[in-house]
N, C-alpha and C positions, 0 to 999 in steps of 0.2 A: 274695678274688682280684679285681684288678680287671682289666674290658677294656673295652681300649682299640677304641672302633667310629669307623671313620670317616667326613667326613660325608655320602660318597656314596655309604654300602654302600644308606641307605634311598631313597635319590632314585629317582625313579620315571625310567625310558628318559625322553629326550626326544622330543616326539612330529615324526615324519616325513609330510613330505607328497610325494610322485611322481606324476609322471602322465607317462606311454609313451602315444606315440600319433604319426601320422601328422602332417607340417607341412601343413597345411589352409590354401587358399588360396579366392577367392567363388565364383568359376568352380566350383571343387570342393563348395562346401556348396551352393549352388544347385541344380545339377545331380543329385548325389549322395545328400545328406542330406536337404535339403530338398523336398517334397514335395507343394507346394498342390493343394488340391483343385479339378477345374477348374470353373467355376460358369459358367453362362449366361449373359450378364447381362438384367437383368430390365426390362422396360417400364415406362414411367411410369404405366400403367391399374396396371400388376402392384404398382408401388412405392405406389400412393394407395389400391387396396387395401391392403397391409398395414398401411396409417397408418392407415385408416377402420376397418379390422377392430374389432370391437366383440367381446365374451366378459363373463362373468360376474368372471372373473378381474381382468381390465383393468377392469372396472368400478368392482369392488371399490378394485383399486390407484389409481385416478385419485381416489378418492370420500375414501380416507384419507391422498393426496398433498395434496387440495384443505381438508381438515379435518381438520388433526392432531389436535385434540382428542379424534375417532372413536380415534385409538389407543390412547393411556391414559387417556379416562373409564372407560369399562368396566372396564379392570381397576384403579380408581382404588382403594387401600389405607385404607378408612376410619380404622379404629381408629392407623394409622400418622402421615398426613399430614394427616389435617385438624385437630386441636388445631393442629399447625404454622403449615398455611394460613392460618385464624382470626384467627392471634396476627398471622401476617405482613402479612394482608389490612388489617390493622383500623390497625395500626403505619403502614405505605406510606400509605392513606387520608389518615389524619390530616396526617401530612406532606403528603401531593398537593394539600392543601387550598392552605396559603397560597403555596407554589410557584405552585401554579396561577394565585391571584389576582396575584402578582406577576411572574411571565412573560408577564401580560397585558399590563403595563405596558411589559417592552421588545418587544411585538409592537406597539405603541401603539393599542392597543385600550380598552374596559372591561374591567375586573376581570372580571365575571362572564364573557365569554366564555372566560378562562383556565378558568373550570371547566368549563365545556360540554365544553371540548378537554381535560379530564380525566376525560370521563364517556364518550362516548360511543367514543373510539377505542379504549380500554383494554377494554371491554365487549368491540369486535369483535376485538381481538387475541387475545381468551380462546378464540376457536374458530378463527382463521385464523394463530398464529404458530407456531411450531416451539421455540422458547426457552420453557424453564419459569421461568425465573426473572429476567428484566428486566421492568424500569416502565416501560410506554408511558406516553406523556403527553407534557406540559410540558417543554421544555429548555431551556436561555440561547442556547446558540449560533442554534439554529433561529429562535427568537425575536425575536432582535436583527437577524437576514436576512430575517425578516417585517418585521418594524420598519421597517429601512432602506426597503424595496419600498414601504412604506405610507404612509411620509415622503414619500417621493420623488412617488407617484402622487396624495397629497393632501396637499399641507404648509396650514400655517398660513394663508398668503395668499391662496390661496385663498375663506376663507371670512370674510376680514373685514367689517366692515360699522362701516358712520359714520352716528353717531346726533347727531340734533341735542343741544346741550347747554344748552337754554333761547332762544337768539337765533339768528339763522341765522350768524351767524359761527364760533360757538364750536360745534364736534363735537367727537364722541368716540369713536374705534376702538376694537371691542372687535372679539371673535371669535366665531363662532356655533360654541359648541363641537359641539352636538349633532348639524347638518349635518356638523359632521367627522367626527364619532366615526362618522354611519353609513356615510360614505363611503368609510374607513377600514374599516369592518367588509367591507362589501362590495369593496373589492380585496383584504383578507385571505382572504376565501373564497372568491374565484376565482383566488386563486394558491396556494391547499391544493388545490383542485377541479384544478388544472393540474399541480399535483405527483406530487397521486395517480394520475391520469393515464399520467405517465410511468415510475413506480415500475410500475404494473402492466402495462404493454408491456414494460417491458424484463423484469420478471418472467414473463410466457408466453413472451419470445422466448428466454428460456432466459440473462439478462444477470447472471448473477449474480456473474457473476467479474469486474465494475468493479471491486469492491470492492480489489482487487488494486495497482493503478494508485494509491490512498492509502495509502500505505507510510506505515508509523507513526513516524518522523521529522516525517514532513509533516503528516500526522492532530497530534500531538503539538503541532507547530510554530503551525497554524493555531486550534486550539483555546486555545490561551496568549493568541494576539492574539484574538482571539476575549473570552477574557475581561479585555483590556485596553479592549476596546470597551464590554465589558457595565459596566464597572466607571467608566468614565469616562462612559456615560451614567446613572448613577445619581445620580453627585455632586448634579445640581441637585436632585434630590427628599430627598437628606442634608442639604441644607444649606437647602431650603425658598425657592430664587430659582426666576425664571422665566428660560426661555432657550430659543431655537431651535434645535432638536433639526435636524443633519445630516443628509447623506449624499453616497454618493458619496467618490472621491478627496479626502485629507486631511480627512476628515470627523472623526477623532480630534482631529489638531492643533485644529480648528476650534472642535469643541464646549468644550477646554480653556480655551481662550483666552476662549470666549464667558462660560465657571463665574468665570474670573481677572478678567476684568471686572467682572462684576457681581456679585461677591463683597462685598462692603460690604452690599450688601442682605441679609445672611441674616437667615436668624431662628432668631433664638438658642433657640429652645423647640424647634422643628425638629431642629434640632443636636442637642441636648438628649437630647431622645426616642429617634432615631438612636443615637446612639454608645451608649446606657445598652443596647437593641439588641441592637449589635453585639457590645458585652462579654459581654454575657449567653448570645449564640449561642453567642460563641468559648469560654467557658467549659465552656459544655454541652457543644461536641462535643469538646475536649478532654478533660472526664470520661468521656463513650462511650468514647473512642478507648484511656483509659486501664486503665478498670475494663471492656472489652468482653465478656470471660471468665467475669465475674461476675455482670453486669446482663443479667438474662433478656429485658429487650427495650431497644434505646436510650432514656436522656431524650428524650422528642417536644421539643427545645425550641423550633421554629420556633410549633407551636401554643399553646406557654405565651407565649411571644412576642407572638403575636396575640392571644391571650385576653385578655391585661395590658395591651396597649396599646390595646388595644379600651375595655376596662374604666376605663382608666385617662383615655381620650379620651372617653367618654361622660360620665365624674362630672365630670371639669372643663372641660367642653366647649373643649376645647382648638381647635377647628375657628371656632367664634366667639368668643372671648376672645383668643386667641393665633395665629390668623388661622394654623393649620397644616392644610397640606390632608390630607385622607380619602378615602377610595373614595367616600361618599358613595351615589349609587342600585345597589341589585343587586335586579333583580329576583326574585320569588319566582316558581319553575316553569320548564317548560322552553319553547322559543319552538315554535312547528309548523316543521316543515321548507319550505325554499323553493327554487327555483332558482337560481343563482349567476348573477349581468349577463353574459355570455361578450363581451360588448363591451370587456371590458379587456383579454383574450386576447391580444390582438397587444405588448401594452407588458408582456408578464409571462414570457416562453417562456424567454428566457436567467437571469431569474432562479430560476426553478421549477427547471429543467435542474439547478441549481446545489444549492438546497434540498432534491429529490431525492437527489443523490448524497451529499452531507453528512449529510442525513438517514439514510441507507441503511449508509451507509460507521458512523456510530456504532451505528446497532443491530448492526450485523451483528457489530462486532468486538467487543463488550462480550458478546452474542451467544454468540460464541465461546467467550470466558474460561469464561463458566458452563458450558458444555458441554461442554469437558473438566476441570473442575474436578470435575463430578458423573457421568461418564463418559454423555454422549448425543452425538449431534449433533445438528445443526439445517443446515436450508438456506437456501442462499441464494437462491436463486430462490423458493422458497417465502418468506421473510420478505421479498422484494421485492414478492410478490404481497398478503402481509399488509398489509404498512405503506400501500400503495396504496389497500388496500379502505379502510383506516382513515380515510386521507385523502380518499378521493374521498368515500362513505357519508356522510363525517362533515360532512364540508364543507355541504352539503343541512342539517346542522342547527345553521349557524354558529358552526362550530369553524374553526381558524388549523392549521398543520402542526404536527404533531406528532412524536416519535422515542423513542428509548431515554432516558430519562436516571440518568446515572451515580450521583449518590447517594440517588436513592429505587432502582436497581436492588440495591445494595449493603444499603439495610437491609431489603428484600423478601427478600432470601438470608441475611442474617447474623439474622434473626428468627424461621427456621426455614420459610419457604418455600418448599414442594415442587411446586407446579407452578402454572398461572395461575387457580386459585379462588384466591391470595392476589390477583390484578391482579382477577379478579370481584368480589371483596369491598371491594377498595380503591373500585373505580368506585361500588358501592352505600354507601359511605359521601358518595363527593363526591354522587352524584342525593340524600340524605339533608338534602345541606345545598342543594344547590341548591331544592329542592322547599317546605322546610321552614322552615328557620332562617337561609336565606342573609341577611336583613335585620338579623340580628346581629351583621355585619360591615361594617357599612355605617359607622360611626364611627371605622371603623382607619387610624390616621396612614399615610399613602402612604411617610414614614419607614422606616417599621416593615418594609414590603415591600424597598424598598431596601438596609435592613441584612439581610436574610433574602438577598437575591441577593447584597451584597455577600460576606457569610461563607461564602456556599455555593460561592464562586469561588476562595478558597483550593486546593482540590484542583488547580484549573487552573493555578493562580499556582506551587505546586510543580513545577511539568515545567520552570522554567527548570532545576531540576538537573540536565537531560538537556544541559547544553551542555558542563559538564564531564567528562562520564559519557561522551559521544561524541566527546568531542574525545583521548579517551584509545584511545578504540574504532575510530572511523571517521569520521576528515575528512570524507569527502566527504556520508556523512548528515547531521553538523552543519551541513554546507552546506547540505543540502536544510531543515533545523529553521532554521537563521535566516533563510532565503529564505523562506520561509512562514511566518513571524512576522514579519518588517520590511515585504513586499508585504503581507499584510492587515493592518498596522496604517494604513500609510501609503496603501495604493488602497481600501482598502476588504475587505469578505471576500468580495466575488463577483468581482472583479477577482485577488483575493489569493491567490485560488482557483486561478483559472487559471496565475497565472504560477508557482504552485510547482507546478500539474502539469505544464508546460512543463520546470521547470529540472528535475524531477526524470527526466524524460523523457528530456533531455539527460546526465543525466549518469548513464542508463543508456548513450547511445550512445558518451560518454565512456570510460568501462569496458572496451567491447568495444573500444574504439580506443587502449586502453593496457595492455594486458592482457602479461601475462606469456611472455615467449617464451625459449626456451631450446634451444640441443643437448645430447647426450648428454654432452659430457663438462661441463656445468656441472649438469645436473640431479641434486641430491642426492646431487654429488660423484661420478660414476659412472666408472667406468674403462671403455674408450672397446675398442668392436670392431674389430677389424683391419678397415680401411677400408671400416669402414660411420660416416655420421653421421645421427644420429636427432633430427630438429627437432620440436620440441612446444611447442604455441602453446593458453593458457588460453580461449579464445575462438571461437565462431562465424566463419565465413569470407565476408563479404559485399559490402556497396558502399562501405558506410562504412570498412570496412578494413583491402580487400584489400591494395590501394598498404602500406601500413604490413606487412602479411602478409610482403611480398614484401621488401621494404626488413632486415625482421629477417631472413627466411632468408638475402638478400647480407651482411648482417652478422655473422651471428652462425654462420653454416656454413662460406658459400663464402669471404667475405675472410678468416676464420679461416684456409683451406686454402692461398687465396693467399700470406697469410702466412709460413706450412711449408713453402709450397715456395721463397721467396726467400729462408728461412733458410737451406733447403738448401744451396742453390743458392749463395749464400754462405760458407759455411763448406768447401763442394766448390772455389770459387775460392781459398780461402785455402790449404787444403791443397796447392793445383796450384801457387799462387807458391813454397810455403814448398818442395817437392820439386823443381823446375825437372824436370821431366819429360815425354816426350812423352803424346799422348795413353793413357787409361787407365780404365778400369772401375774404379769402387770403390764400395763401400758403405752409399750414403746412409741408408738404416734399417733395420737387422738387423729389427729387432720387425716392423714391415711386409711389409717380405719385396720391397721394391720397390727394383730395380736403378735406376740409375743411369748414364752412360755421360759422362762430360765431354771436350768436344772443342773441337778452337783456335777462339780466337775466342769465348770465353764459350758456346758454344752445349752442350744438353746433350740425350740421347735418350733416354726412356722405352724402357726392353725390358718386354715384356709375358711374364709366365709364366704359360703353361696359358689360362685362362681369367680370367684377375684384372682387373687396370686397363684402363684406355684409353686409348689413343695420347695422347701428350702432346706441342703443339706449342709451342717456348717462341717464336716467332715469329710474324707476323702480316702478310696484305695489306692493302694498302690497303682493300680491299674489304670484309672483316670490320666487321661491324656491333658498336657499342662492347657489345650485351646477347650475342652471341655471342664474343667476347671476354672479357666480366665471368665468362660460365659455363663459360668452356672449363675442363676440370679440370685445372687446374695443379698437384695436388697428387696423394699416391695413394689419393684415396677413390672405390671404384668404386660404391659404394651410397650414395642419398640417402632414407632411410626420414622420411616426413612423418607423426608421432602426431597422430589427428585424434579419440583417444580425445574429448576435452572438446566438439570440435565436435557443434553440436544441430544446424545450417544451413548449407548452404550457397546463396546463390540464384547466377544465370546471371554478374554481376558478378566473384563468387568464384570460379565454376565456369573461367569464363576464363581468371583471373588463373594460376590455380594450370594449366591447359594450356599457357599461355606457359611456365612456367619447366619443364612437362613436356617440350614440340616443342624445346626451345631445348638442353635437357641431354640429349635424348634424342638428339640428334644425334651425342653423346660418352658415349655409353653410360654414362650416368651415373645413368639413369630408376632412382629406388627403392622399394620397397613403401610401401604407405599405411596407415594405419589406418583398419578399417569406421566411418563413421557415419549414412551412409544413402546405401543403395545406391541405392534406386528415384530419388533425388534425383538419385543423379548418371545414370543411365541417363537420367530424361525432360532431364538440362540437357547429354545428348551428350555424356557426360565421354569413355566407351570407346571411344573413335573413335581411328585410326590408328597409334600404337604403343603405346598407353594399354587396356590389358586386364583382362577381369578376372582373368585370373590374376595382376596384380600386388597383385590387397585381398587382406589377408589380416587375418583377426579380432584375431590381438592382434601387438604389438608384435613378441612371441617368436618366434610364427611367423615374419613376415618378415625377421629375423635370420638363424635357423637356415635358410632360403631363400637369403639374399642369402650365407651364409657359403659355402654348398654348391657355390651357382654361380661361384663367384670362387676356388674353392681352387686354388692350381698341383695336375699332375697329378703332382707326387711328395707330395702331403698328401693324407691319408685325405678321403674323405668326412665331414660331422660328421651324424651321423645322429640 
């Protein structure tokens, strides 16, 4: 026998939600509900005790704020993470090697100080960072803003010098390299010494939320150009010519032009060594990238790289045969710590300022990624104060600035590192070479470095896919990614800097000055309360755009109702021609409930029922001002409710704007409920003043509906309760 079920004998009730309860107005939850507790207030002795107050407690908690490490050595997991660590420490190492030596080069340093700056900051991050899993050290973008400062404060001409060349007529310009390179070293370490500085002030004053203010369009945008600069100062060392190295505004175009020139002079071995290189890199990190799942630790290929062309530049002395440069001197050991010149101080502040936040703005966000990927956090104020000790500390032992960088962070994690004994280990591998063997790098075609930055800039060279990607998403951040890509290729990246925080600045102000505004009967298609109208505006209420505030409510409310009522008013005159009648009462909108009275002479008169609209006058004196005039309610909406759900702010500008259109309607009883968004705001900016109450805030929307319905009903309609 079959039966037939059907298919809502099994459907579960649908589920209800109700809520009874009083129409609550602020006046009523302040007084009523609400119930602060009343407090003293306390003295400034009272207040710097509580701040000085000292405890074992607070002791504790400052001591493990000040040294993460304190948290999870102790319960550090041996048998867990350290094979992990090991592997990861020894992997990152290896790599941090020829990075290092070749990030020196766009610092326009020696080689070997890129290791120093890989030893010694990485050491102190291991016990002052919050991040288990990022590479301190070495990065291009920082680098290359070292570079520029370093160019700029010691260029080449500086240190010429004219040697006789047998007779006294015939000289010869050469350059005293070695008085550059230290003068060079030395404005390097006082604008690391400057940086860190400022990383660790704004790190006590608690600054950690800059980071904020680089919105990742613009981080994105600026890091592209960033690596259009890294990649166009390399060309001359690919291709083996000499050239004057820029800076400053159109310092890209310049150095192109200066490669296009003097391109005829390459050297073809140069070339050569180079691009065999660069094959070889892209190769290799294309098999990682492929077989990643597989290979228990990536190809090192940046170290086979160096090894081979090390190997390969020693057997065929390629440096004197084929006249290819090399690193040439590294010393062996580490140097003793000194004092930084602070006499260069004054010519270094705007660009440190600049180096700091870039610097900061990259760890922090890469920072992040790892942090929630492996569920911890880290702080910001806390890795402001890191990155500062790293920098300032370090600087004393002639290191350059240092930050995050992205693909030694990425194989420190993808190699099984769990927390910073891999960055400890890494660091004891570069003091290994520095102390030890660093003189077996001293043959390495300067090439060979070049293609190691050049291939390691790919990652950078991909975010152009963010133009398409946002231009599907959000105009206006493509706007902020190519404004921060075309300003720092073309001013430079400490110029390039500022003006995409500028536009992007603006075009938050933008935003707030174009934001969404609506009444009740356009929003999400809403069927409309008997004459109430509900304006609701996506944005804060301020200086920049209150005028615009004001402007959408005469548009989209009031000349709406003006509208209504000349429709009326119209179609009431057509009626009266088409009947030839005398005067008469009729109609005008059943659903409203609002009479009408049409009388000779075009003129017509509001009757009011109960308690509902407000006198309507369809005339005018001379005297009437054109904004009492604009608001007089020509129509029959007696409530004007203003949703301020979305507003965060209002300041005094605002506070104004929105009393004018209060004093001016409130005259024609027209004043409607508001929605709460901060009350204390508006009590210190005098909002409640003269017919503006708080009984008109009410907390949501609903409430001042079921308000405004109540007081407006004629007295033959129920109350709506």
């Amino acid at each position: 026998m079959e039966q037939h079920v059907t298919p809502c004998e099994d459907a579960p009730p649908p589920l209800m939600y109700r809520v009874e309860r009083p129409v609550f107005d602020e006046a009523y939850l302040h007084t009523q509900l609400l119930h602060p507790r009343e407090r003293s207030p306390k003295t400034i002795r009272q207040r710097l005790a509580q701040q000085l107050h000292c405890s074992s407690e607070r002791a504790k908690a400052i001591a493990l704020s000040f040294l993460p490490i304190l948290t999870w050595l102790p319960s550090y997991p041996v048998k867990e993470y350290l094979f992990g660590d090991l592997v990861s420490g020894l992997s990152t190492g290896v790599m941090q090697l020829p990075q290092g030596l070749a990030y020196a080069m766009l610092a326009a340093v020696p080689p070997v100080y890129g290791l120093y700056s890989s030893f010694y900051p990485v050491l102190l991050y291991t016990f002052f960072g919050t991040s288990r899993h990022i590479s301190i050290g070495t990065f291009a973008v920082i680098s290359l803003m070292i570079g520029g400062v370093v160019v700029r404060e010691a260029p080449d001409s500086m240190f010429t010098i004219q040697a006789l060349n047998g007779t006294a007529t015939n000289t010869t310009v050469f350059i005293d390299t070695e008085a550059r390179d230290a003068r060079r070293v030395h404005v390097a370490v006082v604008l690391t010494t400057l940086v860190g500085v400022i990383q660790l002030v704004l790190g006590l004053l608690r600054f950690g939320f800059v980071a904020i203010y680089l919105t990742e369009p613009l981080v994105r945008g600026f890091t592209t150009a960033a690596a259009v600069h890294v990649f166009i100062s390399q060309l001359k060392y690919l291709l083996g010519i000499q050239t004057p190295r820029f800076s400053g505004p159109l310092s890209a175009l310049h150095s192109v032009m200066a490669v296009f020139s003097d391109i005829t002079s390459t050297n073809v071995t140069t070339l050569i060594v180079g691009g065999v290189c660069m094959v070889v890199l892209y190769c290799v990190k294309d098999l990682n990238e492929r077989f990643k799942k597989k290979l228990p630790v990536p190809i090192p290929g940046e170290i086979i790289v160096v090894m081979v062309s090390t190997g390969i530049s020693y057997g065929l002395s390629l440096s004197e045969n084929y006249q290819v440069d090399v690193v040439r001197t590294i010393p062996s050991g580490l140097l003793p710590p000194a004092i930084p010149d602070f006499s260069l101080l004054p010519n270094l502040v705007t660009d440190s300022i600049a180096i700091a936040v870039v610097g900061f703005s990259m760890g922090i966000s890469l920072a992040k990624i790892f942090a929630l990927k492996h569920g911890y956090s880290v702080d910001g104020n806390q890795e402001l104060i890191a990155l500062g000790l790293c920098n300032f500390v370090s600087s004393f032992f002639h290191t350059f600035a240092i930050t995050c960088s992205m693909s030694r962070s990425l194989v420190q994690e993808s190699t099984g590192g769990n927390t910073q004994i891999a960055g400890l280990l890494a660091s004891m591998v570069v003091l290994l070479v520095v102390v030890a063997i660093g003189f077996v790098f001293q043959p390495l075609p300067q090439t060979a470095l070049a293609a190691i930055i050049m291939v390691n800039l790919l990652g950078m060279f991909k975010q152009f896919r963010d133009i398409p990607a946002l231009w599907r998403t959000s105009k206006i951040e493509l706007a902020i990614w190519l404004v921060a890509f075309v300003a720092s290729v073309l001013l430079g990246l400490d110029l390039g800097l500022l003006v995409a925080l500028g536009f992007a600045i603006l075009s938050v102000i933008y935003r707030t000055q174009s934001s969404e505004t609506c009444d009740s009967a356009s929003l999400f298609q809403a069927a409309e309360c008997t004459g109430i109208k509900i304006f609701h505006s996506n944005s804060s209420i301020y200086f920049a755009n209150s005028d615009l505030y004001l402007n959408a409510l005469k548009e989209k409310v009031i000349s709406a109702a003006v509208s209504r009522k000349r429709k009326l008013k119209k179609e009431s005159a057509e009626r009266e021609s088409q009947n030839h009648k005398s005067p008469q009462k009729m109609s005008a909108d059943v659903e409203l409930g609002v009479t009408h009275e049409v009388v000779a002479g075009g003129g017509s008169q509001n009757h009011l029922e109960g308690q509902g609209n407000g006198q309507v006058a369809e005339t005018h004196t001379e005297s009437d001002s054109e904004e009492t005039r604009f608001l007089e309610p020509l129509c029959p909406v007696h409530t004007l409710i203003l949703d301020w759900t979305p507003v965060n702010f209002i300041d005094s500008v605002g506070a104004k704007a929105i009393k004018l259109v209060r004093d001016l309607i409130s005259t024609r009883r027209a004043l409607g409920s508001v929605q709460k968004c901060n009350i204390t705001e508006q009590i210190c900016l005098s909002f409640f003043t003269g017919v503006a109450t708080p009984e008109m805030v009410f907390p949501t929307v609903h409430d001042a509906v079921l308000h405004s319905r109540r007081r407006t009903a004629p007295p033959t309609i129920p109350a709506i309760q």
